[in-house]
N, CA, C and O of each residue as an XYZ file, in Angstrom:
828
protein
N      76.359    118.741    189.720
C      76.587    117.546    188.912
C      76.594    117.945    187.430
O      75.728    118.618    186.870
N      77.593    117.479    186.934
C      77.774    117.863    185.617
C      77.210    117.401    184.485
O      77.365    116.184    184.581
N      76.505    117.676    183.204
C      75.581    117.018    182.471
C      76.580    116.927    181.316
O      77.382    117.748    180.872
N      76.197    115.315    180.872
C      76.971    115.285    179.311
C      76.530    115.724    178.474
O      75.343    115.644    178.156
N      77.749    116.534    177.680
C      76.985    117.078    175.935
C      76.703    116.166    175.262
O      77.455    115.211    175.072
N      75.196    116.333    174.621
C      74.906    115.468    173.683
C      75.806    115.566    172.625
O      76.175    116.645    172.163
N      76.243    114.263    172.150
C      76.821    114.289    170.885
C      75.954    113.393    169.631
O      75.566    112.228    169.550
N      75.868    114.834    168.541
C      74.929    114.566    167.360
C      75.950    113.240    166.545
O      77.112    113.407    166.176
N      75.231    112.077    166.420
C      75.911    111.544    164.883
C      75.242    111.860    163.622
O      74.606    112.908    163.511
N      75.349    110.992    162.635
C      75.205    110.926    161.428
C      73.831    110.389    161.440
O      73.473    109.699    162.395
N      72.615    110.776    159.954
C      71.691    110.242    160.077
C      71.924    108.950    158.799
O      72.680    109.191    157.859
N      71.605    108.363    158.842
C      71.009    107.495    157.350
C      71.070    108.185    156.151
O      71.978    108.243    155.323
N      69.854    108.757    156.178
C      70.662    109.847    154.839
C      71.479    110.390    154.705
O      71.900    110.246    153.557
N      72.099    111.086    155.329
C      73.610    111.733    155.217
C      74.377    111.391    154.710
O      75.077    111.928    153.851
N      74.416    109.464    155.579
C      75.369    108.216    155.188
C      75.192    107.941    153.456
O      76.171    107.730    152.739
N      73.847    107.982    152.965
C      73.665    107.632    151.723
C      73.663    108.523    151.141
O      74.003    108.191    150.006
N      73.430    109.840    151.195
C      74.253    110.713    150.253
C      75.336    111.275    149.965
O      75.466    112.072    149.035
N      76.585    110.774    151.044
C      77.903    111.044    150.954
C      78.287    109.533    150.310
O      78.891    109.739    149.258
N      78.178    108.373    150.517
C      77.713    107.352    149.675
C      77.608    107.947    148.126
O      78.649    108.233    147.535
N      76.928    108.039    147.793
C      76.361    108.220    146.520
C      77.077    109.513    145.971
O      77.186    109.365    144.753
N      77.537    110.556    146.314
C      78.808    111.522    145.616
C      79.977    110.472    145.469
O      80.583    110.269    144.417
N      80.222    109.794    146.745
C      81.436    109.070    146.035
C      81.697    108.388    144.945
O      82.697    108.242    144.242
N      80.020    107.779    144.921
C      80.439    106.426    143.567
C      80.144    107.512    142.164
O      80.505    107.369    140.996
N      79.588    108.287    142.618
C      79.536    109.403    141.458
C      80.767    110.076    141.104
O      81.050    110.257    139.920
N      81.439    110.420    141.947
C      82.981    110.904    141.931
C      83.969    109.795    141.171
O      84.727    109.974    140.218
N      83.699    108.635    141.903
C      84.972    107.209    141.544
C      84.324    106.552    139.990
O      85.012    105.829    139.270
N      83.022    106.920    139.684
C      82.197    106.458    138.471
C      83.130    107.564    137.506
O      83.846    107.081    136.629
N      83.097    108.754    137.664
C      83.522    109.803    136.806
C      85.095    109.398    136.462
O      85.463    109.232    135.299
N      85.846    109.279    137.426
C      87.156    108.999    137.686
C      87.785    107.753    136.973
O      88.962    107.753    136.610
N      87.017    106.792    136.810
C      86.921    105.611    135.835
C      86.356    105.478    134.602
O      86.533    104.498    133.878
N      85.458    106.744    134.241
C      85.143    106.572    132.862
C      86.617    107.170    132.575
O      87.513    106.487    132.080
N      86.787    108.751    133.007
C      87.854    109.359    132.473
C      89.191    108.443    131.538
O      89.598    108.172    130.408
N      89.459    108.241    133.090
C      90.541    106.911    133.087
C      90.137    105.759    131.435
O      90.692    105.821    130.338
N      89.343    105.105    131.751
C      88.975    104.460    130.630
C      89.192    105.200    129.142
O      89.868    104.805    128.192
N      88.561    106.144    129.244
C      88.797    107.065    127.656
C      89.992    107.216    127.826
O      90.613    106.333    127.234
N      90.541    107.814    128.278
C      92.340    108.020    127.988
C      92.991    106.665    127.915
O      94.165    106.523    127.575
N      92.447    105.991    128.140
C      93.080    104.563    127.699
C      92.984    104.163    126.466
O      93.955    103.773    125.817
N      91.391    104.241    125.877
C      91.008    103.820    124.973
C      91.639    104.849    123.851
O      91.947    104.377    122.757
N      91.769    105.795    124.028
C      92.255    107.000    123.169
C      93.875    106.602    123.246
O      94.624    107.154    122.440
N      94.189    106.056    123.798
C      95.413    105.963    123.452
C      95.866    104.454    122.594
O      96.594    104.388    121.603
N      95.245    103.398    123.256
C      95.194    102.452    122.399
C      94.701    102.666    121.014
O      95.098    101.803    120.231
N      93.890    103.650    120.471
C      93.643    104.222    118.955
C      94.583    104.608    118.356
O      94.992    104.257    117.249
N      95.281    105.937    119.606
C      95.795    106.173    118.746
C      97.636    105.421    118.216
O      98.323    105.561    117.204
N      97.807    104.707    119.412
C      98.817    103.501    118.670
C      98.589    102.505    117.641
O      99.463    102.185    116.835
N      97.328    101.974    117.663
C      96.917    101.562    116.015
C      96.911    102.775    114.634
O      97.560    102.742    113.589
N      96.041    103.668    115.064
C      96.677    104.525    113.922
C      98.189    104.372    113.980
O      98.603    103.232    113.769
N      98.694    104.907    114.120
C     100.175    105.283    114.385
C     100.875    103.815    113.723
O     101.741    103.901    112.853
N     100.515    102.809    114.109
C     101.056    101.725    113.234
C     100.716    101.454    112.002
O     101.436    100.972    111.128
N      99.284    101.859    111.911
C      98.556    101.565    110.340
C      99.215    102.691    109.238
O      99.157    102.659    108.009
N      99.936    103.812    110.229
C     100.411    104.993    109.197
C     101.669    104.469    108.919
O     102.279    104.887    107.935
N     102.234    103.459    109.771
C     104.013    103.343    109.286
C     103.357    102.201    108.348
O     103.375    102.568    107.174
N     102.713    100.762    108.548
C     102.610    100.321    107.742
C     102.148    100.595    106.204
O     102.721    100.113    105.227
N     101.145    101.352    106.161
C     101.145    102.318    104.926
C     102.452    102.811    104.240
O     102.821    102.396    103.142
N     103.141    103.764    105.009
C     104.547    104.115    104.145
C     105.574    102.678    103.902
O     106.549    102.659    103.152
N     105.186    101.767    104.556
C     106.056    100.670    104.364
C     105.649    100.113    102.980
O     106.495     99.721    102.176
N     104.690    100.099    102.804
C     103.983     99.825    101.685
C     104.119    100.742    100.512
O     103.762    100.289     99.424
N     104.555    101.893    100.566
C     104.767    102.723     99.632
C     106.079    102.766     99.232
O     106.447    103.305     98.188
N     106.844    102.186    100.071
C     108.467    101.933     99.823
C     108.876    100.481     99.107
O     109.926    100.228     98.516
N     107.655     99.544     99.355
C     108.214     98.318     98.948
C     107.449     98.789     97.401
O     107.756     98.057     96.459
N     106.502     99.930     97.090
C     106.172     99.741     95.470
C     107.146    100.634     95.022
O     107.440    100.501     93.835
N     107.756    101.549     95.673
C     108.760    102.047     95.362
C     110.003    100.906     95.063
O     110.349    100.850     93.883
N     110.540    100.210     95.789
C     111.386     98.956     95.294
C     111.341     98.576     94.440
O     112.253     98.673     93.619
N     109.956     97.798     94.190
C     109.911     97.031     92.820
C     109.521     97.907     91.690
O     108.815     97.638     90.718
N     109.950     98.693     91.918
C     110.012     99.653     90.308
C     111.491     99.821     89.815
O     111.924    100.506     88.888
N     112.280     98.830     90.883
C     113.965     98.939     90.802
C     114.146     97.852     89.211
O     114.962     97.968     88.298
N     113.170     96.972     89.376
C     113.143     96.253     88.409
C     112.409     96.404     86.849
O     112.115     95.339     86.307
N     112.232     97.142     86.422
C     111.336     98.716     85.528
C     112.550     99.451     85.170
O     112.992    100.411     85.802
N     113.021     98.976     84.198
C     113.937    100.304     83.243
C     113.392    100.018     82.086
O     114.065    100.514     81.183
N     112.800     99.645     81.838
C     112.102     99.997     79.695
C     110.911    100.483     79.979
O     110.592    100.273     81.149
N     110.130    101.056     79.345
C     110.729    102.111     77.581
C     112.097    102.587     78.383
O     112.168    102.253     79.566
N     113.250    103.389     77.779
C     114.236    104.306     77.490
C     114.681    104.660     76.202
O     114.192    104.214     75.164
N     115.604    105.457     76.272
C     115.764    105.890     75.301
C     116.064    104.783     73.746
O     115.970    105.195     72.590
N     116.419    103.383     74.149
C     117.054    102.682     73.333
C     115.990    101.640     72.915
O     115.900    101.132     71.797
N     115.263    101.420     73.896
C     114.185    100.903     73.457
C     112.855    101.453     74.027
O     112.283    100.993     75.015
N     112.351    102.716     73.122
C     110.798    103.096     73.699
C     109.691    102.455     72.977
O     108.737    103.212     72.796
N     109.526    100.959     72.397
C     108.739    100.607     71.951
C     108.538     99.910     72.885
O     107.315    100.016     72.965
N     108.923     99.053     73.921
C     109.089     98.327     75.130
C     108.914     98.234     76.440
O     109.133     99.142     77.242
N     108.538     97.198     76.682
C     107.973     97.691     78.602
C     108.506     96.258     78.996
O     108.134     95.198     78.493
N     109.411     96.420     79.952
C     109.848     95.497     81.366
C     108.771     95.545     82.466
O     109.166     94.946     83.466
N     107.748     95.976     82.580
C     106.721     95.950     83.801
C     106.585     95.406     84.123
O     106.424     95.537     85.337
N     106.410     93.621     83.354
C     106.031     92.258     83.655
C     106.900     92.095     84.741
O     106.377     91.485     85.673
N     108.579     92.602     85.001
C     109.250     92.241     85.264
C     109.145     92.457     87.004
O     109.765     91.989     87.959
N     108.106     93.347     86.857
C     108.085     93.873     88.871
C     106.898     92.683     89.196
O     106.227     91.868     88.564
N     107.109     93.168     90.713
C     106.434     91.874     91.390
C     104.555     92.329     91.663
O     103.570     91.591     91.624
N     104.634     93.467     91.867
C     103.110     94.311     92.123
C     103.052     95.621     90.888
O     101.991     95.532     90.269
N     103.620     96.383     90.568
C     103.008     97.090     89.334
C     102.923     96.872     88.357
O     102.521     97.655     87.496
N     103.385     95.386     88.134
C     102.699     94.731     87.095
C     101.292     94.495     86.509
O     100.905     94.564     85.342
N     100.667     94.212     87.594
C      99.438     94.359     87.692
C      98.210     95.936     87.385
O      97.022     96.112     87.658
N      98.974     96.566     86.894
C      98.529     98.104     87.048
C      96.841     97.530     86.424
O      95.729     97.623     86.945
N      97.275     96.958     85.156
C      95.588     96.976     84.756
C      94.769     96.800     85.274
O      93.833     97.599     85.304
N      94.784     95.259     86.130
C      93.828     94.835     86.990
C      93.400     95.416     88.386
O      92.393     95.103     89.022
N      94.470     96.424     88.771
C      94.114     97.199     90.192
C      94.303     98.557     89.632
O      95.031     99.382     90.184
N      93.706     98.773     88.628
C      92.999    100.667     88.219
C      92.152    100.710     88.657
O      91.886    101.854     89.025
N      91.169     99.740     88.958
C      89.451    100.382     89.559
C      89.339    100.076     90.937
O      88.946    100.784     91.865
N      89.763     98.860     90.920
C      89.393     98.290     92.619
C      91.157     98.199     92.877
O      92.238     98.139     92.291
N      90.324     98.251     94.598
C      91.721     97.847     95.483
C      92.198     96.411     95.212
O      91.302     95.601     94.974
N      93.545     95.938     95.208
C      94.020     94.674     95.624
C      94.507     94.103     96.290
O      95.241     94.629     97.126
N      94.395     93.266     96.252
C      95.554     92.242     97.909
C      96.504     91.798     97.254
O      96.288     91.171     96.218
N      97.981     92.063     97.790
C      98.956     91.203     97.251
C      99.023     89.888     98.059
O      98.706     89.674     99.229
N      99.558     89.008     97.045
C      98.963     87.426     97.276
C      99.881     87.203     98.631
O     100.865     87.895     98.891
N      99.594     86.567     99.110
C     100.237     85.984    100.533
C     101.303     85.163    100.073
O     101.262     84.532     99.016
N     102.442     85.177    101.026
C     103.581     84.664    100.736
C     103.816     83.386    101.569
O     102.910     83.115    102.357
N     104.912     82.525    101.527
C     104.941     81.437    102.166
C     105.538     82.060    103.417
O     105.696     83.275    103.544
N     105.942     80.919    104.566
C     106.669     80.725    105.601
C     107.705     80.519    105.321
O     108.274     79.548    104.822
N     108.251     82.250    105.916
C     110.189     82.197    105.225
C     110.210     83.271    104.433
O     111.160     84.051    104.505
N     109.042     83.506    103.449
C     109.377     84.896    102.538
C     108.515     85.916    102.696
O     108.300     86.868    101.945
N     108.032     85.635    103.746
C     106.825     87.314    104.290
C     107.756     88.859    104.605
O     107.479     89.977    104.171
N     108.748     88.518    105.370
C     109.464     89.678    105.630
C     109.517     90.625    104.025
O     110.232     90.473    103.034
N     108.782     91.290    104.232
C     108.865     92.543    103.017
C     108.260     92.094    102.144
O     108.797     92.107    101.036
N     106.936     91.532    102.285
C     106.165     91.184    100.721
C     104.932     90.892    101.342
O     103.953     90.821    100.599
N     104.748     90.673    102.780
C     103.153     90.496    102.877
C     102.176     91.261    103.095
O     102.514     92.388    103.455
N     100.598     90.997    102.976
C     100.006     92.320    103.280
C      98.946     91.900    104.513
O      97.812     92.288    104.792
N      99.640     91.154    104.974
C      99.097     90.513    106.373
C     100.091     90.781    107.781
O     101.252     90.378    107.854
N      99.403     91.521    108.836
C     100.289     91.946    110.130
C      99.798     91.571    110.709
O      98.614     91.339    110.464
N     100.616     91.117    112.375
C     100.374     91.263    113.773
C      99.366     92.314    114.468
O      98.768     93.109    113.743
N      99.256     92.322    115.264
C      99.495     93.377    116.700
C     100.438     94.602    116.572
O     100.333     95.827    116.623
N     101.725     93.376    116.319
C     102.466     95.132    115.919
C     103.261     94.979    115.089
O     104.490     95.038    115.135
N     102.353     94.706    114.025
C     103.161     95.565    112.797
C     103.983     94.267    111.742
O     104.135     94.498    110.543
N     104.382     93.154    112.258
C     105.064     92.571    111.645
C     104.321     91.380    110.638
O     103.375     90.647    110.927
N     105.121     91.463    109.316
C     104.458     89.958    108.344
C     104.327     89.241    108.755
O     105.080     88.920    109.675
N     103.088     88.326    108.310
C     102.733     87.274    108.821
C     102.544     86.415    107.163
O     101.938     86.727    106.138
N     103.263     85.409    107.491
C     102.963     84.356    106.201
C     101.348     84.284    105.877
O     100.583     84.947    106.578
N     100.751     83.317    104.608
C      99.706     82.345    104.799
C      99.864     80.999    105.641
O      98.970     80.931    106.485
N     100.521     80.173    105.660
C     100.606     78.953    106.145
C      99.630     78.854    107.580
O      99.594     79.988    108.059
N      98.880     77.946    108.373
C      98.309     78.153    109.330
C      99.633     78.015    110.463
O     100.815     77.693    110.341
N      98.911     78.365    111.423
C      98.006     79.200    112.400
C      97.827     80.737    111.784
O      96.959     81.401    112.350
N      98.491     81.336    110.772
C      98.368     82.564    110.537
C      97.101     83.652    109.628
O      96.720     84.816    109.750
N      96.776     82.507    108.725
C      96.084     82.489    107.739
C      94.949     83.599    108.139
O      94.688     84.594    107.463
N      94.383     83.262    109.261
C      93.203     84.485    109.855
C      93.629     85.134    111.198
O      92.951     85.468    112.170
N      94.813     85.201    110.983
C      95.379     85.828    112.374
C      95.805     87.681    112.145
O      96.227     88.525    112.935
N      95.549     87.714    111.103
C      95.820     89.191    110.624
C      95.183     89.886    111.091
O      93.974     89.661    111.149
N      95.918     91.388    111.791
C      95.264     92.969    112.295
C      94.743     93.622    111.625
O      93.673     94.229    111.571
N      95.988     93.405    110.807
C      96.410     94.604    109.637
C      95.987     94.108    108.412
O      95.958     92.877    108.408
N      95.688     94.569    107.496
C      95.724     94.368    105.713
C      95.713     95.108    104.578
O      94.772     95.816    104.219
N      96.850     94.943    103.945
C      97.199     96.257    102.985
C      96.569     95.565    101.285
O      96.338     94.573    100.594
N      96.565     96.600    101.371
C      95.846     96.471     99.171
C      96.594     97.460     98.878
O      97.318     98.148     99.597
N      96.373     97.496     97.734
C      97.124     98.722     96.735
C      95.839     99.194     95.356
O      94.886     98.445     95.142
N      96.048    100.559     94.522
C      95.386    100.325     93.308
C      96.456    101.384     92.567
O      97.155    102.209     93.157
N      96.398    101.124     90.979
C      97.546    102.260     90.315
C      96.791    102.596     89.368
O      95.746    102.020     89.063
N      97.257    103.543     88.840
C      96.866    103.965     87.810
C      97.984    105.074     86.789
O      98.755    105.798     87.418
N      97.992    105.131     85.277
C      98.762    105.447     84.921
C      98.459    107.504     84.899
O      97.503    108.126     84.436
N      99.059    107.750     85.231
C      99.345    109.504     85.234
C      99.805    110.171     83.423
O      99.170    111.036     82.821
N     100.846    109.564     83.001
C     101.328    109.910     82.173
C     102.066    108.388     81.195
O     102.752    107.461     81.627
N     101.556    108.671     79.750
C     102.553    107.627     78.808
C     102.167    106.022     79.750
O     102.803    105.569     80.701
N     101.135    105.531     79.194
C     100.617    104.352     79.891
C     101.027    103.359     78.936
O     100.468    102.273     78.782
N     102.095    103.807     78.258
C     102.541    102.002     77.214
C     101.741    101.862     76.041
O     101.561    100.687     75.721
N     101.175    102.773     75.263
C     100.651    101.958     74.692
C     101.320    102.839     73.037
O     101.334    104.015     72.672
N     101.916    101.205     72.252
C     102.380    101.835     71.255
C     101.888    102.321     69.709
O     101.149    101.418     69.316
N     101.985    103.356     68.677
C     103.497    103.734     68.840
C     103.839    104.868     69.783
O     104.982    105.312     69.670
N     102.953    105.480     70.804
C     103.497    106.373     71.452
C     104.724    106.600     72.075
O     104.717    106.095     73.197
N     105.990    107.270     71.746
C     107.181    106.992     72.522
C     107.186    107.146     73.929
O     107.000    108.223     74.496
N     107.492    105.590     74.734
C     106.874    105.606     75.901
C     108.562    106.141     76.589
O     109.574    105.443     76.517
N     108.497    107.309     77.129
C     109.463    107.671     77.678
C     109.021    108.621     79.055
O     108.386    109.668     79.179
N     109.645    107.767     79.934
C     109.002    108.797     81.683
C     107.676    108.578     81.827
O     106.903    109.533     81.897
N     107.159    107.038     81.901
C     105.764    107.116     82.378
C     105.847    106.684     83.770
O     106.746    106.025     84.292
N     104.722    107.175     84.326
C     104.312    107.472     85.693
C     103.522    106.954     85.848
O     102.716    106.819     84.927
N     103.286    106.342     87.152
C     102.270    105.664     87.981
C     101.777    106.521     88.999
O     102.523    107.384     89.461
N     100.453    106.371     89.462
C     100.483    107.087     90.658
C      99.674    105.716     91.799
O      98.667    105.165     91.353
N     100.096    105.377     92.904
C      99.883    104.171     94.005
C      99.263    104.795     94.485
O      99.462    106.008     94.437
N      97.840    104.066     95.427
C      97.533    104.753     96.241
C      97.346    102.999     97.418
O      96.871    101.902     97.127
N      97.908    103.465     98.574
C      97.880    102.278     99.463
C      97.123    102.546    100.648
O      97.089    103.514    101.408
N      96.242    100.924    100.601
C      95.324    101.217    102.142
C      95.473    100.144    103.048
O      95.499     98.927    102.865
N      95.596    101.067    104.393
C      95.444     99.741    105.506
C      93.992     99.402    106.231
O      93.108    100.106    106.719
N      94.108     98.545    106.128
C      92.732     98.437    107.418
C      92.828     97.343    108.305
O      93.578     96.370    108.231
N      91.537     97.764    109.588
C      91.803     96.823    110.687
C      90.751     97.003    110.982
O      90.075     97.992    110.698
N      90.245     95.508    111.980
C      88.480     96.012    112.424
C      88.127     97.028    113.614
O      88.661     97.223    114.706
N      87.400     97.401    113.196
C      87.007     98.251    114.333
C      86.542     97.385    115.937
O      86.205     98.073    116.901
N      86.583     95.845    116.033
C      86.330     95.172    117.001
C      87.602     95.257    117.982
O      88.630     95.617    117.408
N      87.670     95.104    118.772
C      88.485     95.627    119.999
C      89.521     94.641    119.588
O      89.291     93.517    120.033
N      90.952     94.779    118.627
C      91.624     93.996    118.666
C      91.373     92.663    118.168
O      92.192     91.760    117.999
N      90.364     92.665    117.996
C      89.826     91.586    116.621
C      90.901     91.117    115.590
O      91.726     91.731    114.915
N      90.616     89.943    115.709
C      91.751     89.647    114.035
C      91.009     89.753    112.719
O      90.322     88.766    112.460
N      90.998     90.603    111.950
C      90.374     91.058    110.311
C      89.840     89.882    109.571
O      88.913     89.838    108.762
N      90.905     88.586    110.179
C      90.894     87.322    108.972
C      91.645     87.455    107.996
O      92.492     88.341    107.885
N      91.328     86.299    106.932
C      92.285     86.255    106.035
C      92.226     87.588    105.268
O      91.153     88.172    105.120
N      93.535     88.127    104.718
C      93.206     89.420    104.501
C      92.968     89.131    102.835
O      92.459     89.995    102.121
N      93.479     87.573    102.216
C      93.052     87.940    100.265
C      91.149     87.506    100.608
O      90.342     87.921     99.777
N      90.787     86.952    101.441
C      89.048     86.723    101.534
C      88.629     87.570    102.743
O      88.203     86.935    103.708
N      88.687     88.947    102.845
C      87.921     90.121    103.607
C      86.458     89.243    103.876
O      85.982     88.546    102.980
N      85.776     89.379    105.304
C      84.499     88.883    105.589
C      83.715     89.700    104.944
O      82.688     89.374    104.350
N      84.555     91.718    105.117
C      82.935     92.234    104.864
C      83.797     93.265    103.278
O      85.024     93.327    103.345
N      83.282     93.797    102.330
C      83.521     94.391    101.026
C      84.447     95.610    101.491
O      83.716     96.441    102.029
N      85.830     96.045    101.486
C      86.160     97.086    102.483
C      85.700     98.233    101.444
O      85.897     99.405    101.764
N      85.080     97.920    100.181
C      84.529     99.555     99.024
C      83.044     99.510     99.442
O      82.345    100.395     98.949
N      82.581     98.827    100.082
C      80.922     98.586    100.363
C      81.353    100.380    100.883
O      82.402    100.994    101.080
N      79.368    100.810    100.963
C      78.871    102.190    101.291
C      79.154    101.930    102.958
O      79.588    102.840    103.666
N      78.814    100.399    103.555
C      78.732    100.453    104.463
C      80.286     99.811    105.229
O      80.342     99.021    106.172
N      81.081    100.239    104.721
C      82.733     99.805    104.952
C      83.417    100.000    106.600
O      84.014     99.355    107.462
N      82.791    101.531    106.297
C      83.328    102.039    108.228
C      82.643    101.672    109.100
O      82.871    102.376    110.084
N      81.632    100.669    109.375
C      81.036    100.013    109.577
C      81.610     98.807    110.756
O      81.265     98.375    111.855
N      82.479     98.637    109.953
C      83.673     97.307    110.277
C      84.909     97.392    110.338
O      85.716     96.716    110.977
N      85.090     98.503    109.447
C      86.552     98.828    109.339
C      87.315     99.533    109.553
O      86.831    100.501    108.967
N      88.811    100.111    110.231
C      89.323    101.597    109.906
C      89.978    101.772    109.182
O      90.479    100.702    108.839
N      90.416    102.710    108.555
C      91.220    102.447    107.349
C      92.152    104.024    107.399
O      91.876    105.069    107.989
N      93.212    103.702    106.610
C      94.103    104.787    106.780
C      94.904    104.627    104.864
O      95.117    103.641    104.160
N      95.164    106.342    104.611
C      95.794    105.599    102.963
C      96.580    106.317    102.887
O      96.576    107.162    103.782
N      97.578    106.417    101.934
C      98.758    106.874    101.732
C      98.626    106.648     99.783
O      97.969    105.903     99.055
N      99.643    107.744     99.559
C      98.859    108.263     98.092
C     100.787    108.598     97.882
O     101.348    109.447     98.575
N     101.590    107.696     96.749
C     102.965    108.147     95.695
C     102.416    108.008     94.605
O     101.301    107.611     94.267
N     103.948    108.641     93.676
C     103.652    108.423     92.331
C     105.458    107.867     92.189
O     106.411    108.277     92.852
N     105.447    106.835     91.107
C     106.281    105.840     90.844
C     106.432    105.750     89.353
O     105.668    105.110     88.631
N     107.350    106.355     88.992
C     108.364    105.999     87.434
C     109.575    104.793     87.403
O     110.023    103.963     88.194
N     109.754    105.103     86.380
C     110.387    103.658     86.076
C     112.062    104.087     86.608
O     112.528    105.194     86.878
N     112.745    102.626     86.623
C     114.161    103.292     87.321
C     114.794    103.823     86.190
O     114.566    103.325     85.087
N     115.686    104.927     86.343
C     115.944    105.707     85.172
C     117.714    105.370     85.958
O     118.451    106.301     85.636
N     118.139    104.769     86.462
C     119.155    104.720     87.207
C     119.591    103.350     86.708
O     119.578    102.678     87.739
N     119.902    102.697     85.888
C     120.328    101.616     84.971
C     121.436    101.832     84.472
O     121.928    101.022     83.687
């Protein structure tokens, strides 16, 4: 008469420690996952905060289209008043500034308030604290700062432009001319990320 082989199963523990590699395995497998996500969602905000930056360095580049005095015919003279943001050079030499918010209808290329991705956003509401993004500017003069009788011929600006966005997961910044938190405070990165971009801007000599 023939005897059956015992057949060994599994104990309890076995069960719970092959158990427990897995969620250790699928735990690992999901942080991973997660960081490469999160690392990539960074780095597409950078990546937008850097184009918006040069966008910003092109529109102070623009309005210097409107900037032809001093020249040669008149170097006692300055048209500066005549631009829309380096006019302001005096008041944004020390601190950063916000250019003022524009209406509904004239944001395309003048605001310093963005989306998600990337695009002007008026003041008018719903928008008003709906901003990602927020650009300032500060200048300062390099060379021949206007002041007469110096013959003001070939003076130079040098821009330096910053973006920032909160460091809250997609957070909206708020209104970007009333910042909640000081973005020059010690404690700035705190709240904020910020990215800058650094031209220098003469007057149009192309008149």
């Amino acid at each position: 008469m023939k005897r059956r082989s015992k057949s060994r199963g599994y104990t309890a523990v076995e069960v719970l420690s092959a158990l427990t590699l897995f969620a250790i395995g699928a735990a690992g497998v999901i942080g991973m996952q997660r960081v490469t996500v999160q690392g990539g969602e960074d780095a597409r905000r950078f990546d937008i905060a850097n184009n918006l930056a040069n966008e910003w360095v092109a529109r102070l580049h623009r309005d210097s289209v409107r900037w032809t005095e001093p020249n040669t015919y008149s170097p006692l003279t300055s048209n500066l008043n005549q631009t829309q943001w380096l006019q302001f050079v005096t008041g944004c030499s020390v601190n950063f500034c916000t250019p003022p918010m524009p209406g509904a209808g004239a944001q395309a290329g003048s605001s310093p308030a963005f989306d998600l991705f990337g695009r002007d956003l008026p003041q008018p509401a719903p928008h008003d604290n709906q901003a990602i993004y927020c650009a300032q500017y500060r200048l300062n003069w390099i060379a021949n700062p206007g002041v007469a009788p110096i013959l003001q011929t070939a003076p130079l600006l040098r821009a330096e432009v910053r973006i920032m966005w909160s460091r809250l997961e997609l957070a909206p910044i708020g209104d970007c001319t009333s910042l909640p938190h000081d973005p020059d405070a010690l404690d700035a990165s705190q709240f904020y990320h910020m990215v800058y971009a650094t031209t220098t801007i003469r007057e149009n000599m192309l008149r």
